[in-house]
MIDOSE-1310 file (N, C-alpha, C; in nm, 2 decimals, decimal comma, always signed):
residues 251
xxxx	+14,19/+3,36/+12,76/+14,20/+3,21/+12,76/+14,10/+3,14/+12,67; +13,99/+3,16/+12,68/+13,87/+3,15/+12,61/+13,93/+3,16/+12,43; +13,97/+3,26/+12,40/+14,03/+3,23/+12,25/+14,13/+3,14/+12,22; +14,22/+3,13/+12,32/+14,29/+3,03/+12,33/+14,27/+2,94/+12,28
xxxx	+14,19/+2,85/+12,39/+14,13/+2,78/+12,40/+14,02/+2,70/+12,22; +14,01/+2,80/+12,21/+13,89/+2,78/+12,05/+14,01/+2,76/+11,95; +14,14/+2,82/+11,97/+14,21/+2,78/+11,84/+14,27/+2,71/+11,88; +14,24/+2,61/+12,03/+14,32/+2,45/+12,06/+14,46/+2,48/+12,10
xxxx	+14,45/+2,61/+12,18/+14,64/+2,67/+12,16/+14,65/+2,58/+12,35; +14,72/+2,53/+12,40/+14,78/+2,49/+12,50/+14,77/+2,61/+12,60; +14,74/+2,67/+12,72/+14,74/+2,75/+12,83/+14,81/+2,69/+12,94; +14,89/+2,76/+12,97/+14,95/+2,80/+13,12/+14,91/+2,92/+13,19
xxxx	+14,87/+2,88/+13,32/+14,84/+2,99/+13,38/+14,96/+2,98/+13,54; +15,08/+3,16/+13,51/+15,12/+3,13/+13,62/+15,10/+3,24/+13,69; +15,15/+3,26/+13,82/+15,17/+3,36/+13,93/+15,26/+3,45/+13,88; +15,26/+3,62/+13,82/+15,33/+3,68/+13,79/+15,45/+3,70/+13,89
xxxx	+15,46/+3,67/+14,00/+15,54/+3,67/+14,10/+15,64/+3,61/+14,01; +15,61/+3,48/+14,00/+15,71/+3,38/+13,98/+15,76/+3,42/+13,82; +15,73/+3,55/+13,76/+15,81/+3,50/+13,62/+15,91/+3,62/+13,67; +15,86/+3,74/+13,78/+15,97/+3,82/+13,77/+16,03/+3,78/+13,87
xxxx	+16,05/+3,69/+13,99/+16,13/+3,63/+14,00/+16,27/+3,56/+13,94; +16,20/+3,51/+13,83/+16,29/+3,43/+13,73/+16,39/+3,51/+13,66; +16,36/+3,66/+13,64/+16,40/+3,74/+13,58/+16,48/+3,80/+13,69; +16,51/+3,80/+13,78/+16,56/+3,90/+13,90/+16,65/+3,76/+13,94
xxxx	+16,65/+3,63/+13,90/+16,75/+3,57/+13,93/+16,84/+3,53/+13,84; +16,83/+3,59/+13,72/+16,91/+3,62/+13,58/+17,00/+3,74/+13,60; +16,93/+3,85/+13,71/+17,04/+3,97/+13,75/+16,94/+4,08/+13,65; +16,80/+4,05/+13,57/+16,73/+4,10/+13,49/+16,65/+4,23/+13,58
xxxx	+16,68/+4,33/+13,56/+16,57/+4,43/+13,67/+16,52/+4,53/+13,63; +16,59/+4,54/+13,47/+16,48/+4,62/+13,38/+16,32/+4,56/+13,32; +16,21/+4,64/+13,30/+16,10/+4,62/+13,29/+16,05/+4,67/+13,13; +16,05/+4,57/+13,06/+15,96/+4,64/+12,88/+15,90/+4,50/+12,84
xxxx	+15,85/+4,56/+12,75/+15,74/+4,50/+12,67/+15,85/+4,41/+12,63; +15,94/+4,42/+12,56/+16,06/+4,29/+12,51/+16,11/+4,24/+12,61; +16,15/+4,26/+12,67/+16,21/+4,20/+12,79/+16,10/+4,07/+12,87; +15,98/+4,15/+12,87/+15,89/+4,04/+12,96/+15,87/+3,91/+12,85
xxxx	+15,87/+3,96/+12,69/+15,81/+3,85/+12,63/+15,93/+3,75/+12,62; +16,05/+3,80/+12,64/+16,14/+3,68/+12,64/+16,17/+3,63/+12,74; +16,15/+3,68/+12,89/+16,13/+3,62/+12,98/+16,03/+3,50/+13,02; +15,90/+3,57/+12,99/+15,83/+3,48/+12,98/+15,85/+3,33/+12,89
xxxx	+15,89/+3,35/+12,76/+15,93/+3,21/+12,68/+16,07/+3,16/+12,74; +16,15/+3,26/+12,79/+16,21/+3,12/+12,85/+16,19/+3,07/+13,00; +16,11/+3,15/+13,06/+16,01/+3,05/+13,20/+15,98/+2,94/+13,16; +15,89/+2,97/+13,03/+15,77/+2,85/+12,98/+15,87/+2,70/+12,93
xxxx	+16,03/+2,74/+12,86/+16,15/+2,64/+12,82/+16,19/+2,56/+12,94; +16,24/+2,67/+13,04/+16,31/+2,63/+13,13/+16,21/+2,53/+13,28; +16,10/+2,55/+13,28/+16,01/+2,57/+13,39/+15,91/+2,47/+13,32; +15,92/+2,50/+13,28/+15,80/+2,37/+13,19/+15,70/+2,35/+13,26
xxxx	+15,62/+2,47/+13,32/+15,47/+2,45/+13,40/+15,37/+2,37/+13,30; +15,28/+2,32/+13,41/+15,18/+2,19/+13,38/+15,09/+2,31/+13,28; +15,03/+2,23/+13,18/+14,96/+2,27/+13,12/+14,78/+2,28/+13,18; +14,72/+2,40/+13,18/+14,60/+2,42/+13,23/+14,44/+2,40/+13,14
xxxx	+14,38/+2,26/+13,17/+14,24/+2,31/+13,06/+14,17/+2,35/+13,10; +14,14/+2,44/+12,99/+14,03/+2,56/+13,04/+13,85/+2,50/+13,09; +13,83/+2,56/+13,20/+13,69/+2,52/+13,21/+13,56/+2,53/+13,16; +13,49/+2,44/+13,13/+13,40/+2,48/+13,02/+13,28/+2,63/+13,08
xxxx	+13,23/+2,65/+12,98/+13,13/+2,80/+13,00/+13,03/+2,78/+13,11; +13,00/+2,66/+13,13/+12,91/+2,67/+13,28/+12,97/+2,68/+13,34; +13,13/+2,60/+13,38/+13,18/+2,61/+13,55/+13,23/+2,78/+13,55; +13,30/+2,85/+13,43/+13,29/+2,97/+13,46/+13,21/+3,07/+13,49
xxxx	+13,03/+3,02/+13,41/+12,89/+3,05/+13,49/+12,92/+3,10/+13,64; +12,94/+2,95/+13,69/+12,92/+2,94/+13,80/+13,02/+3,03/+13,88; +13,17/+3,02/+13,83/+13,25/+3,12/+13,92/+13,26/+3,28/+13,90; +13,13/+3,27/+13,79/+13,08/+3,48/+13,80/+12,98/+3,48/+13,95
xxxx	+12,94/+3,36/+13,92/+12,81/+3,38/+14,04/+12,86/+3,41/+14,18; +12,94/+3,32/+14,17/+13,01/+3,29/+14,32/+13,10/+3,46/+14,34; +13,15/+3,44/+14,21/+13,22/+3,57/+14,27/+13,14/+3,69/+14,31; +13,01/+3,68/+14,21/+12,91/+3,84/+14,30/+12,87/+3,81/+14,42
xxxx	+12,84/+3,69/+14,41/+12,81/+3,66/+14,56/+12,87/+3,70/+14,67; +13,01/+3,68/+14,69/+13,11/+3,74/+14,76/+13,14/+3,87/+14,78; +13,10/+3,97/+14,63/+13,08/+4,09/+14,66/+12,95/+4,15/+14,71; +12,87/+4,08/+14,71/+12,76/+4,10/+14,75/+12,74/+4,09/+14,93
xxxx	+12,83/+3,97/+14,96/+12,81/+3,96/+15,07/+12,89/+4,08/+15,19; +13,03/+4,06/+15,10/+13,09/+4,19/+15,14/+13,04/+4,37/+15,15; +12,94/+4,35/+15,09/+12,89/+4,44/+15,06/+12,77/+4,50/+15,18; +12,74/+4,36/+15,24/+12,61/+4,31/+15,34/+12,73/+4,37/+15,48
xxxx	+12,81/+4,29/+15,49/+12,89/+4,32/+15,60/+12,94/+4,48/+15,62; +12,93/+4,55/+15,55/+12,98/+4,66/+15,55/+12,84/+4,72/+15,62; +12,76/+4,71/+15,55/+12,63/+4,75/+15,59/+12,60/+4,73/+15,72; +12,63/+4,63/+15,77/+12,59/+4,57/+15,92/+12,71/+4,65/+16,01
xxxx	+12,80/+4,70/+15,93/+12,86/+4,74/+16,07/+12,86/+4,90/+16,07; +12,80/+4,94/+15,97/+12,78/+5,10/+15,95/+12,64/+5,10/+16,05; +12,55/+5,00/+16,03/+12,41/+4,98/+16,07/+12,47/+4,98/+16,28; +12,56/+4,93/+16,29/+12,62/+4,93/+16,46/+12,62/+5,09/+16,55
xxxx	+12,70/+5,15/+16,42/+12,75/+5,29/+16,51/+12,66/+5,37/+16,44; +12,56/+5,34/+16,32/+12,49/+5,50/+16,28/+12,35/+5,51/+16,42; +12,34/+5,65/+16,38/+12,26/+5,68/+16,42/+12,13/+5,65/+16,43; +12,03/+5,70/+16,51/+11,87/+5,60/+16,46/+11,81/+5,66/+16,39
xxxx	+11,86/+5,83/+16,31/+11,82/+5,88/+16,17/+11,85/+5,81/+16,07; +11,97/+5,73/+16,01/+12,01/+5,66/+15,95/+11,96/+5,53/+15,94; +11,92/+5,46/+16,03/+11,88/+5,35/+16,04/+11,75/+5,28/+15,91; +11,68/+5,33/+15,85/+11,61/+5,32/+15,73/+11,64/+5,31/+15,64
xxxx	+11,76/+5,39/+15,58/+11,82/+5,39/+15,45/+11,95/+5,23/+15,46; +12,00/+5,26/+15,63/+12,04/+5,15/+15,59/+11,98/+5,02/+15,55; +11,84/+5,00/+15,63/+11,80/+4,85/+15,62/+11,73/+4,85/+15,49; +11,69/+4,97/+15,41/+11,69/+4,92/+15,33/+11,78/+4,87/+15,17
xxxx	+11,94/+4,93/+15,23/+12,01/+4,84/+15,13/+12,01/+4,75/+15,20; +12,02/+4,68/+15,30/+12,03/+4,55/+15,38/+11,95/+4,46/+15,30; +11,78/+4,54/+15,32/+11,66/+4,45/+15,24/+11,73/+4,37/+15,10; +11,79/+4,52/+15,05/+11,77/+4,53/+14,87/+11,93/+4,37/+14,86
xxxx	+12,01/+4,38/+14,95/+12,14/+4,27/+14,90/+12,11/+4,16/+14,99; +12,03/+4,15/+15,06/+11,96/+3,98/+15,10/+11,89/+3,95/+14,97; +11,80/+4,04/+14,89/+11,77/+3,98/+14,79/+11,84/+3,91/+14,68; +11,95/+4,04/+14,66/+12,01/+4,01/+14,53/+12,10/+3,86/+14,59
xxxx	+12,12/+3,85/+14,70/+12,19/+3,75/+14,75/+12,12/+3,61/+14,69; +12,03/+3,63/+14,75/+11,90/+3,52/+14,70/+11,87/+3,50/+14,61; +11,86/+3,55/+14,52/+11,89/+3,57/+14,36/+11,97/+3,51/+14,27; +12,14/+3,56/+14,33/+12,21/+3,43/+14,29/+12,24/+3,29/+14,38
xxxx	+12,22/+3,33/+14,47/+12,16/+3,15/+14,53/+12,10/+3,07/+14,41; +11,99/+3,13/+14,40/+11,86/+3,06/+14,35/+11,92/+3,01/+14,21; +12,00/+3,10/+14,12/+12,09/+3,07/+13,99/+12,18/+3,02/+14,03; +12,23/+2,99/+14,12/+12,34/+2,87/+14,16/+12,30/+2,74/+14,15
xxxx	+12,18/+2,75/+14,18/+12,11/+2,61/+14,24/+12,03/+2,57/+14,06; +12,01/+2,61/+14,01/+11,94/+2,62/+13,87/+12,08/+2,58/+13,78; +12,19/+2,66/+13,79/+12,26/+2,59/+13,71/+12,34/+2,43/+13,73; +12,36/+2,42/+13,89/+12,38/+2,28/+13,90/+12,24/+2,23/+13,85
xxxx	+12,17/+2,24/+13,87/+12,07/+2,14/+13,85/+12,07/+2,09/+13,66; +12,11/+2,20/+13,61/+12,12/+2,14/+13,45/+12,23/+2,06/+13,43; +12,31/+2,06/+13,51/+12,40/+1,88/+13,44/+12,38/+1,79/+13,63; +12,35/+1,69/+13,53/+12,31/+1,58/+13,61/+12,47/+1,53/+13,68
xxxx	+12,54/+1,54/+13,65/+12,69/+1,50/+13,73/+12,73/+1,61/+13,83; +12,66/+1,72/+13,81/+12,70/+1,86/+13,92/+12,59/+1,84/+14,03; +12,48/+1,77/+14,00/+12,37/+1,78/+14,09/+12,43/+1,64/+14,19; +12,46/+1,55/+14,09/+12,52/+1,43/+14,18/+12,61/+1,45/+14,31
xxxx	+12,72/+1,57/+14,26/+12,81/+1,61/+14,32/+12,79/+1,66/+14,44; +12,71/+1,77/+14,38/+12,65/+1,85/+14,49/+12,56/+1,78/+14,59; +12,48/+1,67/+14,61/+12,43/+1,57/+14,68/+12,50/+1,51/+14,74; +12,63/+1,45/+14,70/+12,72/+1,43/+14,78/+12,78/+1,51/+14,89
xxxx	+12,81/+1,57/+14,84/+12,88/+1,68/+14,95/+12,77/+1,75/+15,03; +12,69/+1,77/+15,01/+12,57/+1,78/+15,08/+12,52/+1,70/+15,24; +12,61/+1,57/+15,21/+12,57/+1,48/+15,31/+12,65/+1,44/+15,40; +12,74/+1,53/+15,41/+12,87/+1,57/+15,49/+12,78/+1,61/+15,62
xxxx	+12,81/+1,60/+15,75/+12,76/+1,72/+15,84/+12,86/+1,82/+15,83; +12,77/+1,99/+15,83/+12,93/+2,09/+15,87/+12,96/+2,13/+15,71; +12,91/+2,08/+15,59/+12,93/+2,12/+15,43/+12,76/+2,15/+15,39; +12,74/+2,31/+15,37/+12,63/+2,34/+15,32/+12,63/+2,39/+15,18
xxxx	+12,53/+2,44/+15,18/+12,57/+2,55/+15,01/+12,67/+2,59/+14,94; +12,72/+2,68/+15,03/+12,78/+2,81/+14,99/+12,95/+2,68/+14,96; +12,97/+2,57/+15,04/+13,06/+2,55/+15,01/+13,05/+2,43/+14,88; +12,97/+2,39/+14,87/+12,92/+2,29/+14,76/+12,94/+2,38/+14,65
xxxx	+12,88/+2,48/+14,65/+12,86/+2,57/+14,52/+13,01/+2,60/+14,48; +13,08/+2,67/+14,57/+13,23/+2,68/+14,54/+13,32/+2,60/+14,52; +13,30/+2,45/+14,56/+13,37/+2,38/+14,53/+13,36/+2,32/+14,38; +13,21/+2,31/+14,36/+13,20/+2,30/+14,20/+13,22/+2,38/+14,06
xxxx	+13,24/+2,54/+14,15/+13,30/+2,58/+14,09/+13,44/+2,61/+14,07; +13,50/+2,62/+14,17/+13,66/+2,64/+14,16/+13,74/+2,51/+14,21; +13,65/+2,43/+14,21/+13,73/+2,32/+14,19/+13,69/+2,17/+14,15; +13,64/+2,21/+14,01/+13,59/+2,09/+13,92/+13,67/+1,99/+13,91
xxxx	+13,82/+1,99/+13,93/+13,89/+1,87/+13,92/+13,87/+1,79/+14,10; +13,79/+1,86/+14,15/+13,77/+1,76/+14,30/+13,74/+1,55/+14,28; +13,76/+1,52/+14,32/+13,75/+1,33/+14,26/+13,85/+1,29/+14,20; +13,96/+1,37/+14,10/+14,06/+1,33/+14,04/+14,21/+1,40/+14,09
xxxx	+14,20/+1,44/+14,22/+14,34/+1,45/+14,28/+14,39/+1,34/+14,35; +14,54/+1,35/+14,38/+14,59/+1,31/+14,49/+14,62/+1,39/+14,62; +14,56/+1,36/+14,76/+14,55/+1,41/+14,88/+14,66/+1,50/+14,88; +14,78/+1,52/+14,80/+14,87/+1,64/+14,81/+14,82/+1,76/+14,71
xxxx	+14,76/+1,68/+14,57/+14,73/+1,85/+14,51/+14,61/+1,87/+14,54; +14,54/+1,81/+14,63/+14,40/+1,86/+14,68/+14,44/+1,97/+14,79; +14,53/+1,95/+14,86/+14,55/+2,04/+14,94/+14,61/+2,16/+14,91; +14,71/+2,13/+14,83/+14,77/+2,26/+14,75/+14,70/+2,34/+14,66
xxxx	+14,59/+2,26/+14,63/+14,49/+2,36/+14,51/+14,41/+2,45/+14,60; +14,42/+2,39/+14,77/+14,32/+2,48/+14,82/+14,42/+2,57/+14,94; +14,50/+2,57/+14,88/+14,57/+2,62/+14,97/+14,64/+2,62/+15,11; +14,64/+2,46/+15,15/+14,59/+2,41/+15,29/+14,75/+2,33/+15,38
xxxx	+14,84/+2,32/+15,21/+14,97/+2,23/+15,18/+15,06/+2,28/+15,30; +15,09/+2,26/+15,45/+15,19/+2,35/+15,50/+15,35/+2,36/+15,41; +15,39/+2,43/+15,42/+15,53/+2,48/+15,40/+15,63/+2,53/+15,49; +15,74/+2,44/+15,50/+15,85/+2,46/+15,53/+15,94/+2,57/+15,53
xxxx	+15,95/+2,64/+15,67/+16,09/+2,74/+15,61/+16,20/+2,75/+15,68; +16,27/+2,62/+15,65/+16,42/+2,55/+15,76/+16,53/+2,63/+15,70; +16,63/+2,63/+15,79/+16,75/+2,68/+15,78/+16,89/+2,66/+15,90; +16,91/+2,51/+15,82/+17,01/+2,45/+15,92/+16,98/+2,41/+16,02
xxxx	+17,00/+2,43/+16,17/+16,95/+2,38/+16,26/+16,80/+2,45/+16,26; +16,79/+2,59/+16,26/+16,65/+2,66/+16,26/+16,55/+2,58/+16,22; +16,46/+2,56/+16,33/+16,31/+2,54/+16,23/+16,21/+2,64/+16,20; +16,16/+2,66/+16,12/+16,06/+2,76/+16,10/+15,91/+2,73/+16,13
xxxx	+15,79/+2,82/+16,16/+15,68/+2,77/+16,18/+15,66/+2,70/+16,01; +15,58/+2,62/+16,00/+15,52/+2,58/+15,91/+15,34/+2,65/+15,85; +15,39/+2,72/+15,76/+15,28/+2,76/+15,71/+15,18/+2,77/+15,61; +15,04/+2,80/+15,57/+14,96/+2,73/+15,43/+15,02/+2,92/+15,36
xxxx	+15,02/+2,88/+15,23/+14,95/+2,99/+15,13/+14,95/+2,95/+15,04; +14,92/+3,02/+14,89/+14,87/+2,99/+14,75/+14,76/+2,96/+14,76; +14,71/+2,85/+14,65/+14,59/+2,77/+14,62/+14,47/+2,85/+14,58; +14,39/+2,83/+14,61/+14,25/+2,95/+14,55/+14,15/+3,02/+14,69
xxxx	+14,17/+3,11/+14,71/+14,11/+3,17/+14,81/+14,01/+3,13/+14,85; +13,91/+3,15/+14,74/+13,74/+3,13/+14,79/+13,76/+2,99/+14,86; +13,82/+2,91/+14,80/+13,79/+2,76/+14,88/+13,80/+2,79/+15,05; +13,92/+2,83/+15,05/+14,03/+2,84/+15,18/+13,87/+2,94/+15,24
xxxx	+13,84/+3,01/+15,22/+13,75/+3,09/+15,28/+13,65/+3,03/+15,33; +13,57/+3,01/+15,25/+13,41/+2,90/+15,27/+13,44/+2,80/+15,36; +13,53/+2,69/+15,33/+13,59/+2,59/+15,42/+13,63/+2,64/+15,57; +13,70/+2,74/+15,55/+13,74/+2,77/+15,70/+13,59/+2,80/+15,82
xxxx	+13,48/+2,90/+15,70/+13,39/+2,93/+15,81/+13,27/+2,80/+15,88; +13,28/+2,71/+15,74/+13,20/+2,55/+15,73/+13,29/+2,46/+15,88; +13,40/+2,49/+15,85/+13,46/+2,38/+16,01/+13,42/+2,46/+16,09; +13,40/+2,59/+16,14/+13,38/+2,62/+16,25/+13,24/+2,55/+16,31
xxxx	+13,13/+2,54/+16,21/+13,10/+2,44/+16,24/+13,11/+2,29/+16,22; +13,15/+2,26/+16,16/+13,15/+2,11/+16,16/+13,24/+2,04/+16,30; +13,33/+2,13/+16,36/+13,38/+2,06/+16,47/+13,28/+2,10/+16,53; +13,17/+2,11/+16,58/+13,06/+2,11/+16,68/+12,96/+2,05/+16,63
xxxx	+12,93/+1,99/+16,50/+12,82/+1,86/+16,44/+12,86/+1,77/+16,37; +13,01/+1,78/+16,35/+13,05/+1,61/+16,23/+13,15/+1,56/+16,37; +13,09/+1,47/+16,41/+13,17/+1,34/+16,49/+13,29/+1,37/+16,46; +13,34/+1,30/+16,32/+13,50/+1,29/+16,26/+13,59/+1,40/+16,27
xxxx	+13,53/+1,56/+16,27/+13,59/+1,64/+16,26/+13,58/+1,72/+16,42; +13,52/+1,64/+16,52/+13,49/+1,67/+16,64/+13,64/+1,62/+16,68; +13,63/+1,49/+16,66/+13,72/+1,41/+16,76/+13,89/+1,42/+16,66; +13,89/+1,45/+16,56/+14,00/+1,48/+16,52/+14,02/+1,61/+16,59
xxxx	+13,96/+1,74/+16,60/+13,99/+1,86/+16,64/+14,04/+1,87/+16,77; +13,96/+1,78/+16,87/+13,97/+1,74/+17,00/+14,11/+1,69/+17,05; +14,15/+1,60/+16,97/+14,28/+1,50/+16,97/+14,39/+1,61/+16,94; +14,34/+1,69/+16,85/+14,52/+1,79/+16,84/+14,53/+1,88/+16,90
xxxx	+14,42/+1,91/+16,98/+14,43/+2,08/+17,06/+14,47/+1,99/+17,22; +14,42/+1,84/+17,23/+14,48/+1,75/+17,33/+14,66/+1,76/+17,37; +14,70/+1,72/+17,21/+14,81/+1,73/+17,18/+14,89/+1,84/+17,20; +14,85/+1,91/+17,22/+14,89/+2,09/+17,26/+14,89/+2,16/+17,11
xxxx	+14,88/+2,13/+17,02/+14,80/+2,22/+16,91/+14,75/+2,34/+16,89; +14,82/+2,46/+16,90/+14,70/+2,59/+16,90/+14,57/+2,51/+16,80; +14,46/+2,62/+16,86/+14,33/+2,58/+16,78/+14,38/+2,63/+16,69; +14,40/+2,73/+16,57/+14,36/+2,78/+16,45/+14,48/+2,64/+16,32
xxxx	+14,57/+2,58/+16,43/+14,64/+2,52/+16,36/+14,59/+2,38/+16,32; +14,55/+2,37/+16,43/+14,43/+2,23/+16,45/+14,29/+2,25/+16,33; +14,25/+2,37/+16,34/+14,14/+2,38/+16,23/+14,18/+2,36/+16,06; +14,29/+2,39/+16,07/+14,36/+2,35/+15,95/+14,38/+2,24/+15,93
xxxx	+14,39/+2,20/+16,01/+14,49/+2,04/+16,00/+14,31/+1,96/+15,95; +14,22/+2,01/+16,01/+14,08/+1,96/+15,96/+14,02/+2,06/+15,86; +14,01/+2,11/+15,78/+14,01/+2,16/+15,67/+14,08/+2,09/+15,57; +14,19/+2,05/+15,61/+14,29/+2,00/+15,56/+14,27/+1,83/+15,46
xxxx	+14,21/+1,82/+15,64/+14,15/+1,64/+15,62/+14,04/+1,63/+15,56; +13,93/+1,75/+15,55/+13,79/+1,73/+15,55/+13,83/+1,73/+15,36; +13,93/+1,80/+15,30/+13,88/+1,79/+15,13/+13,93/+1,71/+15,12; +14,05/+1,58/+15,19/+14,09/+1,48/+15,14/+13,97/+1,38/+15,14
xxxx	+13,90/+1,41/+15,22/+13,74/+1,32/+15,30/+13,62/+1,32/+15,13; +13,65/+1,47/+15,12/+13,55/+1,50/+15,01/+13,60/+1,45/+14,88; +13,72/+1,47/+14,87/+13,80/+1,40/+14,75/+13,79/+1,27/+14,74; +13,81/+1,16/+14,82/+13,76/+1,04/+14,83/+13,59/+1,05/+14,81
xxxx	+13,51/+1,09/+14,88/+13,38/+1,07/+14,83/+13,32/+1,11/+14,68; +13,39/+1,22/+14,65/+13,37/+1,23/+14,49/+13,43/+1,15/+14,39; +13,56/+1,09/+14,45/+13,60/+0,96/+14,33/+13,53/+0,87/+14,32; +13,47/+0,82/+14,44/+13,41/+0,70/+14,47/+13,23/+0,70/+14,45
xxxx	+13,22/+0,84/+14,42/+13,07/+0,84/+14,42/+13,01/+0,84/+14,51; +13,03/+0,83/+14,67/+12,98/+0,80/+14,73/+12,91/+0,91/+14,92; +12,83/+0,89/+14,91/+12,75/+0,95/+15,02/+12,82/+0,94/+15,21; +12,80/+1,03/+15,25/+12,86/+1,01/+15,37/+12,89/+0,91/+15,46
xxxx	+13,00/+0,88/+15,51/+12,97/+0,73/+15,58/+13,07/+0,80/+15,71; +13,01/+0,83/+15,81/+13,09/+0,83/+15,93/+13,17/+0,74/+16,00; +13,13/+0,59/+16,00/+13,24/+0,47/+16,08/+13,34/+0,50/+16,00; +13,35/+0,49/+15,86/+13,43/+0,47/+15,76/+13,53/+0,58/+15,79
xxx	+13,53/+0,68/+15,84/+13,63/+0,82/+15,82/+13,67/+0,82/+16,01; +13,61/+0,77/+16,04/+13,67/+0,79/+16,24/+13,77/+0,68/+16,24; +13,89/+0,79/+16,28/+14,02/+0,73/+16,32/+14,08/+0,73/+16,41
């Protein structure tokens, strides 16, 4: 994309699902190198996906970081649960990869925090969101990274970018449960573990949680439904510039 990009060529990025779909609803079910390239150009004719700009070299900075981070952390969790059932011979070597990926963890923290800090609009950001109760680091950082267009959506592709959009699966009288998927994982991740707390220290996201599990709401559906509302919350504070205001969001 990156070369692309330098010779000013236009990018689409889609979900390979959806082009052999396209092809399997042509009656197409053979697979070659010709076959895909003319599939693909007439998806791009027919389908006319939104064009994608590429993110400049720091926000992708930032989404190497995040992403070691996540294998790093994954990496911590594994440790901790091998650390449960080994033995108390083993117990040394584990803590000390424990020791050794708290650091490295810390490490890109610390380069997370160093690279917002060099543009003055990412630091702004990140202060903002900051002043959320229930939005710490980990999700500030990922939001600046995988989703730099935060401030310039509307409340439906904020939710679809994060994966949060429910979806319908009716059929005549049938209704179907209504369910999220697509959008970008890491968000959906970070976000989900950030409300667990924030319905126990953000007011707004207390009494909204409260009110639908009232309503007979399973919880996990209810936590969505505030995940849901909390990046519409964030999306408004980043268009507007502006720092947390609790009267203003209790409904």
């Amino acid at each position: 994309m990156e070369a692309l990009a330098g010779a000013q060529m236009p990018v689409v990025v889609v979900q390979p699902m959806n082009i052999r779909q396209f092809a399997k609803a042509q009656g197409i079910l053979a697979k070659t190198d010709k076959i895909d390239a003319r599939i693909i150009a007439q998806f791009g004719a027919v389908m006319k996906p939104d064009i994608r700009p590429i993110s400049s070299k720091k926000v992708r900075h930032i989404r190497d970081l995040l992403a070691r981070k996540r294998q790093l952390m994954e990496m911590r969790t594994q440790e901790l649960n091998r650390q449960q059932k080994a033995q108390k011979s083993l117990q040394a070597t584990l803590n000390r990869i424990l020791k050794f990926l708290n650091k490295e963890i810390e490490w890109v923290n610390i380069r997370l925090a160093k690279k917002v800090s060099e543009v003055t609009e990412w630091e702004a950001t990140y202060n903002i969101l900051l002043s959320v109760p229930g939005i710490g680091d980990g999700v500030a950082f990922t939001l600046l990274g995988e989703l730099p267009e935060l401030g310039s959506l509307t409340n439906r592709q904020v939710a679809a970018l994060c994966g949060l959009a429910p979806y319908n699966r009716d059929s005549g009288a049938i209704k179907g449960k209504r369910r999220i998927k697509g959008g970008r994982a890491p968000i959906r991740t970070v976000l989900y573990m950030a409300m667990l707390s924030a319905i126990q220290c953000n007011s707004v996201m207390k009494i909204f949680f409260d009110r639908l599990v009232a309503e007979g709401k399973h919880k996990k559906v209810a936590l969505t439904a505030c995940m849901r509302k909390m990046m519409t919350i964030l999306n408004a504070m980043i268009r507007d510039r502006r720092a947390w205001q609790e009267a203003e969001f209790i409904k």
